[in-house]
MARLOSE-569255 format. One record per residue (C-alpha): residue number from 1; chain; residue in three letters; x, y, z. Coordinates in steps of 0.1 Angstrom, whole numbers. Example, Ala and Ser with C-alpha at 12.3 -4.5 7.8 and 13.67 -1.06 7.14 Angstrom:
BEGIN
PT seq mol type    c1    c2    c3
PT   1   A  ALA   123   -45    78
PT   2   A  SER   137   -11    71
//
This chain:
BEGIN
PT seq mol type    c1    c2    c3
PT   1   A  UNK  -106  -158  -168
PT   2   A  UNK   -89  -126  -187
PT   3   A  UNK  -112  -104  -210
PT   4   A  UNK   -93   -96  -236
PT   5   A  UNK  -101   -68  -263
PT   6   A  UNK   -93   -91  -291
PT   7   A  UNK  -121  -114  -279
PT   8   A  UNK  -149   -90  -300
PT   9   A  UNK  -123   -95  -330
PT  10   A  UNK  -134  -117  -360
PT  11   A  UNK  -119  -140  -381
PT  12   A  UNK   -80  -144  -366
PT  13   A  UNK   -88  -121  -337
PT  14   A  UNK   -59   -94  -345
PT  15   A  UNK   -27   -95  -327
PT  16   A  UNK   -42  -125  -308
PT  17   A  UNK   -38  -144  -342
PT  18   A  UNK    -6  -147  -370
PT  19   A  UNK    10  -110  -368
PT  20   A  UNK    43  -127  -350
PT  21   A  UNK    42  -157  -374
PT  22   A  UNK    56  -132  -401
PT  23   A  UNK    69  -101  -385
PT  24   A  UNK   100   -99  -368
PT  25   A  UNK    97   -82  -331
PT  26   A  UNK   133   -88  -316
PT  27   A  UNK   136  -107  -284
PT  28   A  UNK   125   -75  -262
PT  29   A  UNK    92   -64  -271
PT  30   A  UNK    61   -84  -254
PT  31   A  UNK    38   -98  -273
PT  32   A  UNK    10  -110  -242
PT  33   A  UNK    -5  -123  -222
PT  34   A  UNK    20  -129  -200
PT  35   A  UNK     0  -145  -173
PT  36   A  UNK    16  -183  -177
PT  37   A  UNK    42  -181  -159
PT  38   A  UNK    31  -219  -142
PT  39   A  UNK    21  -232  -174
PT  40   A  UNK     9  -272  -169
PT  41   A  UNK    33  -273  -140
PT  42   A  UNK    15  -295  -109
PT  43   A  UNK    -9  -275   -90
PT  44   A  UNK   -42  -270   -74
PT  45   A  UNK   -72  -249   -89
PT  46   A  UNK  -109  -241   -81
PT  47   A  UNK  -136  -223  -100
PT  48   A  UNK  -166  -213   -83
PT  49   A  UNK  -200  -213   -96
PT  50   A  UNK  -210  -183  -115
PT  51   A  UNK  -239  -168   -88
PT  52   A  UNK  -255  -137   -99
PT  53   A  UNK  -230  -133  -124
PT  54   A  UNK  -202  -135  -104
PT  55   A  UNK  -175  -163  -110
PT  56   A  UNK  -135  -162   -92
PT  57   A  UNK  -108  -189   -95
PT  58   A  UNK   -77  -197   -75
PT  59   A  UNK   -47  -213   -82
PT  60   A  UNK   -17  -225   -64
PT  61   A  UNK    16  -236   -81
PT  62   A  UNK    43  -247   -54
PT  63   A  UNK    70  -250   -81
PT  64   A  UNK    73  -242  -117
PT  65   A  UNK   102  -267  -121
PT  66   A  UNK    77  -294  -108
PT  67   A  UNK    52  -310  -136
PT  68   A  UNK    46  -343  -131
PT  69   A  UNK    69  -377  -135
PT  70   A  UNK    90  -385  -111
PT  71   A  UNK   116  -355  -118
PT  72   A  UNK    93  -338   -97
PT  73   A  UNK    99  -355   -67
PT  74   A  UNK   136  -345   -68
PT  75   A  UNK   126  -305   -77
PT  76   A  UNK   147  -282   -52
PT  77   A  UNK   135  -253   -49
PT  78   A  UNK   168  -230   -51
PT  79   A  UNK   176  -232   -89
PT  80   A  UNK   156  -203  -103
PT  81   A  UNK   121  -211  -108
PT  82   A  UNK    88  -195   -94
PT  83   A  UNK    77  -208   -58
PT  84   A  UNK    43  -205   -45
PT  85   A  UNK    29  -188   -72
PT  86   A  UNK   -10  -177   -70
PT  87   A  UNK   -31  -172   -95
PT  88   A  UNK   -62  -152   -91
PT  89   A  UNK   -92  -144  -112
PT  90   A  UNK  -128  -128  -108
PT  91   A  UNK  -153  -118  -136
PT  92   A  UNK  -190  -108  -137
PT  93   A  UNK  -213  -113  -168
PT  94   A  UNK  -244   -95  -174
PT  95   A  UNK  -272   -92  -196
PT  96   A  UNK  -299   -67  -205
PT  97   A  UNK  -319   -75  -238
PT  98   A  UNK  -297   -67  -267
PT  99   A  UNK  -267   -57  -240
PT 100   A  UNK  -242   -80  -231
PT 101   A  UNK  -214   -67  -208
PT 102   A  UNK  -184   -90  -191
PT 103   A  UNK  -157   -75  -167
PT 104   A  UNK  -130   -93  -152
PT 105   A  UNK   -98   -84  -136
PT 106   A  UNK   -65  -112  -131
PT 107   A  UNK   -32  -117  -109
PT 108   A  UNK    -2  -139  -109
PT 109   A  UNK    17  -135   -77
PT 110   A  UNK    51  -156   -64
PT 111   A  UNK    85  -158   -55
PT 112   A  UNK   111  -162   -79
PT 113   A  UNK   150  -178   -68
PT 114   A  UNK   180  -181   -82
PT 115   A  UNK   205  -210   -79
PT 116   A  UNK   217  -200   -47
PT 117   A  UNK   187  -198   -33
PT 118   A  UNK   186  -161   -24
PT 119   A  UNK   156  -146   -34
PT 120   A  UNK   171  -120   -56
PT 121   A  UNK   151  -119   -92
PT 122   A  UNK   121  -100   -95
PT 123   A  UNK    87  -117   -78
PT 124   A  UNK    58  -124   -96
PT 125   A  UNK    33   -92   -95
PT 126   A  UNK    15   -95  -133
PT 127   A  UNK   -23   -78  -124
PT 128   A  UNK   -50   -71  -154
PT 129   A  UNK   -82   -58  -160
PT 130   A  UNK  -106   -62  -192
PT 131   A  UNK  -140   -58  -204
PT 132   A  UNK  -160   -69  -235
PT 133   A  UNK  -194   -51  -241
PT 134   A  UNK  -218   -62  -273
PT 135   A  UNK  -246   -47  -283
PT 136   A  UNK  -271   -64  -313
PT 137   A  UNK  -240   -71  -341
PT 138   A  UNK  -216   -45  -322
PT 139   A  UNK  -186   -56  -302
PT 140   A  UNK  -162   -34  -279
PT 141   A  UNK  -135   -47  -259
PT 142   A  UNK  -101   -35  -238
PT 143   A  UNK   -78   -49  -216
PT 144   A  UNK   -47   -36  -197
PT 145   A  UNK   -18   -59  -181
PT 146   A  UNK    12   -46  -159
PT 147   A  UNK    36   -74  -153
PT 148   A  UNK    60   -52  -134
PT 149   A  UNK   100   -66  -123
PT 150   A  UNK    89  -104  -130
PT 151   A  UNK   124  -125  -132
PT 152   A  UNK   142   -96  -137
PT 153   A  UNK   177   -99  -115
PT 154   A  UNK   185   -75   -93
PT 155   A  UNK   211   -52  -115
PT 156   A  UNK   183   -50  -137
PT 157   A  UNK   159   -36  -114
PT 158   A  UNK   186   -16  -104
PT 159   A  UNK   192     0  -135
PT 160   A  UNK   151     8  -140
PT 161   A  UNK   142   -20  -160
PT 162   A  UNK   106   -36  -159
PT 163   A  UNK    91   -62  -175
PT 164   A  UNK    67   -40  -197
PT 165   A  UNK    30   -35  -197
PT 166   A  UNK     5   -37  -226
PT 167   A  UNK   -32   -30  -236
PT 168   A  UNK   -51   -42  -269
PT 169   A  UNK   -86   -26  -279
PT 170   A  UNK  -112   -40  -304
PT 171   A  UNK  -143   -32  -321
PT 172   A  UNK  -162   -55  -351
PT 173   A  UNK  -197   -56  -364
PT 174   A  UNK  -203   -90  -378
PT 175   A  UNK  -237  -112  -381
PT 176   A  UNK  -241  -150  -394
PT 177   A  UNK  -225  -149  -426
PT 178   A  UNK  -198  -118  -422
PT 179   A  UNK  -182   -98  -400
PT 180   A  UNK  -152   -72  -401
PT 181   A  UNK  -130   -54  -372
PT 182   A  UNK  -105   -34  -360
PT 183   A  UNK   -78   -40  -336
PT 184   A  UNK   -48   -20  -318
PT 185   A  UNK   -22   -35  -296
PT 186   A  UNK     8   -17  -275
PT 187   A  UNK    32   -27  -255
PT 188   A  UNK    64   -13  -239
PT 189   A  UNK    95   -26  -220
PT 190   A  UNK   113    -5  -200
PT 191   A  UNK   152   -11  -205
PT 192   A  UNK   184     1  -187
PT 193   A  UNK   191    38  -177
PT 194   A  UNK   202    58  -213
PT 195   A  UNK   186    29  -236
PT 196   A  UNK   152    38  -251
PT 197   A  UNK   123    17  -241
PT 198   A  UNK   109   -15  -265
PT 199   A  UNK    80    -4  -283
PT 200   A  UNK    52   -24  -300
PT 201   A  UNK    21   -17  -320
PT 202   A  UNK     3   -39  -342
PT 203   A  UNK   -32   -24  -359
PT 204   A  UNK   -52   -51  -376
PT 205   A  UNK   -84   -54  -398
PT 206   A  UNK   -99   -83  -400
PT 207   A  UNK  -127  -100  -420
PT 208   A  UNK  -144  -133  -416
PT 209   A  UNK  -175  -145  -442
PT 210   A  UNK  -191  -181  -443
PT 211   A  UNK  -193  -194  -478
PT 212   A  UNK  -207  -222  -472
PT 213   A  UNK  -217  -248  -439
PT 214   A  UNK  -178  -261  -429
PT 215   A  UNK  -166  -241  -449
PT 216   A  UNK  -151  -200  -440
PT 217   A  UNK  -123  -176  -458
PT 218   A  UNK  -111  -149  -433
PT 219   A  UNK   -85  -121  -440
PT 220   A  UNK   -63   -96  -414
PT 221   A  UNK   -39   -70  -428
PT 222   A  UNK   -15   -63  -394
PT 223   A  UNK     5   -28  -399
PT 224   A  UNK    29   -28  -375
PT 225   A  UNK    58   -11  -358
PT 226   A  UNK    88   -24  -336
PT 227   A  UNK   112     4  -320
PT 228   A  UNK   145    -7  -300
PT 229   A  UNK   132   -47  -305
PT 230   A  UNK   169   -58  -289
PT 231   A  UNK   168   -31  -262
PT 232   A  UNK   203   -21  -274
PT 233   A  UNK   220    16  -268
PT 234   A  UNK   219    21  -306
PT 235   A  UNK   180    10  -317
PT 236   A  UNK   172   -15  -343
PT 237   A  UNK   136    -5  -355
PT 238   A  UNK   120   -29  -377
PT 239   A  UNK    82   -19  -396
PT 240   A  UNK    58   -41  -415
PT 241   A  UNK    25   -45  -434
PT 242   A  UNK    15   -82  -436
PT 243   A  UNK   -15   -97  -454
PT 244   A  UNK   -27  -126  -446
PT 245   A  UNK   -61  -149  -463
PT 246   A  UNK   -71  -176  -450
PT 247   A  UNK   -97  -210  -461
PT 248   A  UNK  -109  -229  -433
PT 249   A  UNK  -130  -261  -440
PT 250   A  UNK  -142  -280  -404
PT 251   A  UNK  -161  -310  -402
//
């Protein structure tokens, strides 16, 4: 139920699409959306009917270790997965002539344990907001996402860590044969006291044109840059321009 800004993107929708495919970002920056923390793992959901635009959903995971088969009737709940995790979601659509706006705002919220059963690693407490507005062939879109201390043990808390935040932005014009637009993502980890934060930012232009019924070539150049990507006292940076074209023939 998220809103992203890369939703108004054409073509591979930005940093949504192939950026990390070819660009190395190191095993500390985040990449998004960082809302799946459940994944397929059994649980119960509801969506409500959308009434005067208005739509929520709820979602209740009692173990993330537990997804089906019978291994899930022998899940304990003391080895270091998320317990009784909620996942909540509300958005509103409206319309007005040529106007079309969406807003929505997410959470994730549970209980994370280790081995011993002492509820030591960070909890689940990931919130975002988002909007998309289009106007005639004009799109506009943001969306912001804290996911705070999730997993994170307690000497890592400790020492001021977090489990970064991020925001990605988008605008595009496109019609029934073409379309171009421009994206920006950020995000940032905070790591241990005296080691510089993660950084990430990925700018993409994209283009998408129909040649043909079936048949659609799109292209997104990603510059990007990648500071700290190992969280290490001594930074590895790492910066990249990628191109990439695509053909896509459906039937």
């Amino acid at each position: 139920m998220a809103l992203h800004g890369y939703e108004v993107l054409v073509g591979q929708a930005g940093a949504d699409g192939d950026p990390a495919d070819y660009i190395q970002f190191g095993g500390r920056p985040i990449s998004g959306p960082g809302f799946d923390s459940t994944g397929d793992d059994t649980k119960i959901s509801y969506f409500s009917p959308r009434l005067a635009g208005f739509q929520f959903g709820l979602s209740l995971t009692p173990d993330s270790g537990a997804n089906s088969g019978t291994s899930s009737l022998t899940e304990t709940d003391n080895d270091g997965n998320f317990e009784n995790v909620f996942g909540l979601g509300a958005n509103w659509k409206g319309k007005f002539d040529d106007l079309e706006i969406e807003a929505g705002v997410i959470g994730e919220f549970g209980d994370s344990e280790t081995a011993t059963g002492a509820d030591t690693e960070g909890k689940i407490e990931s919130v975002g907001i988002g909007a998309n507005v289009t106007f005639a062939s004009f799109g506009f879109g943001a969306f912001y996402a804290d996911l705070a201390e999730k997993g994170l043990a307690q000497a890592a808390r400790a020492a001021e860590r977090d489990s970064g935040s991020y925001y990605d932005l988008g605008i595009s014009y496109a019609n029934d044969d073409w379309g171009v637009s421009l994206g920006y993502f950020a995000s940032t980890v905070s790591n241990t006291t005296g080691i510089s934060d993660s950084d990430a930012t990925i700018i993409s232009l994209d283009a998408a044109y129909k040649v043909a019924p079936g048949w659609s070539l799109n292209s997104a150049l990603h510059v990007t840059e990648a500071k700290n990507i190992n969280g290490t006292v001594v930074p590895v940076d790492n910066d990249a321009t990628v191109l990439i074209i695509t053909s896509i023939f459906e039937f």
